[in-house]
N, C-alpha and C positions, 0 to 999 in steps of 0.2 A: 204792755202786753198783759192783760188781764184775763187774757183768756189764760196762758199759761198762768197764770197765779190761782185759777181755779182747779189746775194740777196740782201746783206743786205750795201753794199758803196754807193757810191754818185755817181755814176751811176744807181741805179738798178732804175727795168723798174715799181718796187713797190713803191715806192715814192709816188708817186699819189694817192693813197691808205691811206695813213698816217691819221691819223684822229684827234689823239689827240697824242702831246708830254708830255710822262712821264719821271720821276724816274724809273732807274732799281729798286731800294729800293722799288717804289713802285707796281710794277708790281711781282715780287718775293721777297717772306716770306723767312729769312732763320729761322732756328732752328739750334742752339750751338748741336753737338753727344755726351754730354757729358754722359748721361744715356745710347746710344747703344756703348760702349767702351768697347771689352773685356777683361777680366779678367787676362786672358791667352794666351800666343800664342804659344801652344801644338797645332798645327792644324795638321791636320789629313785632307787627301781625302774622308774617311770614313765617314764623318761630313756632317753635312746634310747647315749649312748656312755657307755662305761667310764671310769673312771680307775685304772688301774695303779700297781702295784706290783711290784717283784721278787721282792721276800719272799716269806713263807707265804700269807698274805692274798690277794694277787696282784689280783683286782678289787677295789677300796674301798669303791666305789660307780658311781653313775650322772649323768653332769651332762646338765643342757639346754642348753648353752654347746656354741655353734656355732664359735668361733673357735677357731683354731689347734690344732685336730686331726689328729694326726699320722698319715697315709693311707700306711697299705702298697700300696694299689695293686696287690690277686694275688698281694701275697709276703708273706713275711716276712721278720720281725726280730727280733733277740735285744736285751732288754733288760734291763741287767746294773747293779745296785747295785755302785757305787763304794767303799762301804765294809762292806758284806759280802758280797761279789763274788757274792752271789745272782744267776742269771739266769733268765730265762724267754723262751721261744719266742712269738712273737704274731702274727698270722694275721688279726686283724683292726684296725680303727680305732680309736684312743683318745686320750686324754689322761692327764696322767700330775701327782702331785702335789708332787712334789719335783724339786728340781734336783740331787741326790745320787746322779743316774743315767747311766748312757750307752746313747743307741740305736745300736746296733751292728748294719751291712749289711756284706754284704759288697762288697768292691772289685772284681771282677768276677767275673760270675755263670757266666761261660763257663769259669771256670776252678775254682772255690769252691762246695762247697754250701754252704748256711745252715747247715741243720740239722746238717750233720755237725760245722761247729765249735761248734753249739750242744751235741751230745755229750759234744767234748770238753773244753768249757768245764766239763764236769759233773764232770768227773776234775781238775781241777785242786785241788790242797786248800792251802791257804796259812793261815799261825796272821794274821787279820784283826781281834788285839784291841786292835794300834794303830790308832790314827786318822788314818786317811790313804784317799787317793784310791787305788785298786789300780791300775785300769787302766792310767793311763798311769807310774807306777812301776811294777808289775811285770809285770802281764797282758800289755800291748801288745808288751811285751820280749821275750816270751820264744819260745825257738826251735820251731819245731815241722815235724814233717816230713810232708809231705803229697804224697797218692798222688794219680796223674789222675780229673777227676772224676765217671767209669762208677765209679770201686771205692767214693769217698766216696759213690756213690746207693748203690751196692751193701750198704755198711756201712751207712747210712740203715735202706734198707730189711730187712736182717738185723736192725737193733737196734729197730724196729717190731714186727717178727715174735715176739719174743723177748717183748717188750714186754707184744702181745697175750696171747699164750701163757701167761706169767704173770700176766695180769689175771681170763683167764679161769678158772686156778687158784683164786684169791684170790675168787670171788665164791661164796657159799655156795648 
C-alpha cells in the first residue's frame, strides 16, 4: 500500500499537522469478542448476520443466533487479528468466530477518526511469524503522531478518492 504510506510515512505532506504524540493503546479501546462468538458454525446464506473474520475470508458465513451480536450502532469498528495483525473496517452487525481477535473503537470520537487509524493500521508491517498476541505487545505501544481531527477526515476523505479513482482504473 504505498499509496497509504504517502499519508501516513516520513514523508507525508501531514506531518505538520501532528499535534500531539500518542499511544495506539491510547487512541483505540479494544474489547476481547469473547461474548459475540458463535455457538455454531451451521451457516447458512439464509441467515440474516455475518460472522467475521480479519483475514482474507473476512465474512465466513451467516448464523441465525440472535444472541450476542456485536452492534455498531452507525459506526464503526476496526477489527484486528491478534496474531496476524490483519484488520478490517465494519460498518455493520456481526458475530465473530474466534477469540484470537480484538474490536477496536476509538476512545473519543470527538477527537479520533476511525477510519483514519484504520489507514494507518494498514502501513504498519511487523515480521508476525511468532506466536504471539500483537496488540497489546506491540500495536497498543507504539507512538504515533496525530493531527486534529478536520485533517484525519481530510486524509480519510483524500485516501477514498484515490481509492476510487483506482478502482475505477482497475475495471475493464
Amino acid at each position: 500500500f504505498k499509496i497509504l504510506d504517502s499519508f501516513f510515512g516520513e514523508n507525508s505532506r501531514y506531518k505538520s499537522y501532528y499535534e500531539n504524540e500518542l499511544q495506539l493503546g491510547d487512541i483505540l479501546e479494544y474489547e476481547q469478542p469473547a461474548k459475540y462468538i458463535v455457538n455454531s458454525t451451521d451457516y447458512s446464506d439464509e441467515y440474516a448476520t455475518p460472522v467475521l473474520t480479519p483475514g482474507k475470508t473476512f465474512i465466513l458465513g451467516y448464523t441465525d443466533e440472535t444472541d450476542g451480536i456485536y452492534k455498531v450502532n452507525g459506526g464503526k469498528v476496526i477489527i484486528f487479528d491478534d496474531f496476524t495483525t490483519a484488520s478490517r473496517l465494519v460498518d455493520f452487525d456481526f458475530k465473530v468466530k474466534s477469540s484470537a481477535m480484538k474490536i477496536l473503537t476509538v476512545s473519543n470520537s470527538c477527537s479520533f477518526d476511525i477510519e483514519y487509524f484504520y489507514y494507518y493500521l494498514q502501513t504498519i508491517h511487523v515480521n508476525n511469524t511468532t506466536h504471539k498476541r500483537y496488540w497489546i505487545s506491540l500495536f497498543s505501544n507504539l507512538k504515533v503522531g496525530v493531527p486534529p481531527i478536520d485533517i484525519q477526515r481530510q486524509v480519510v476523505k483524500d485516501i477514498k478518492k484515490i481509492f476510487s479513482i483506482i478502482k475505477t482504473i482497475e475495471q475493464p
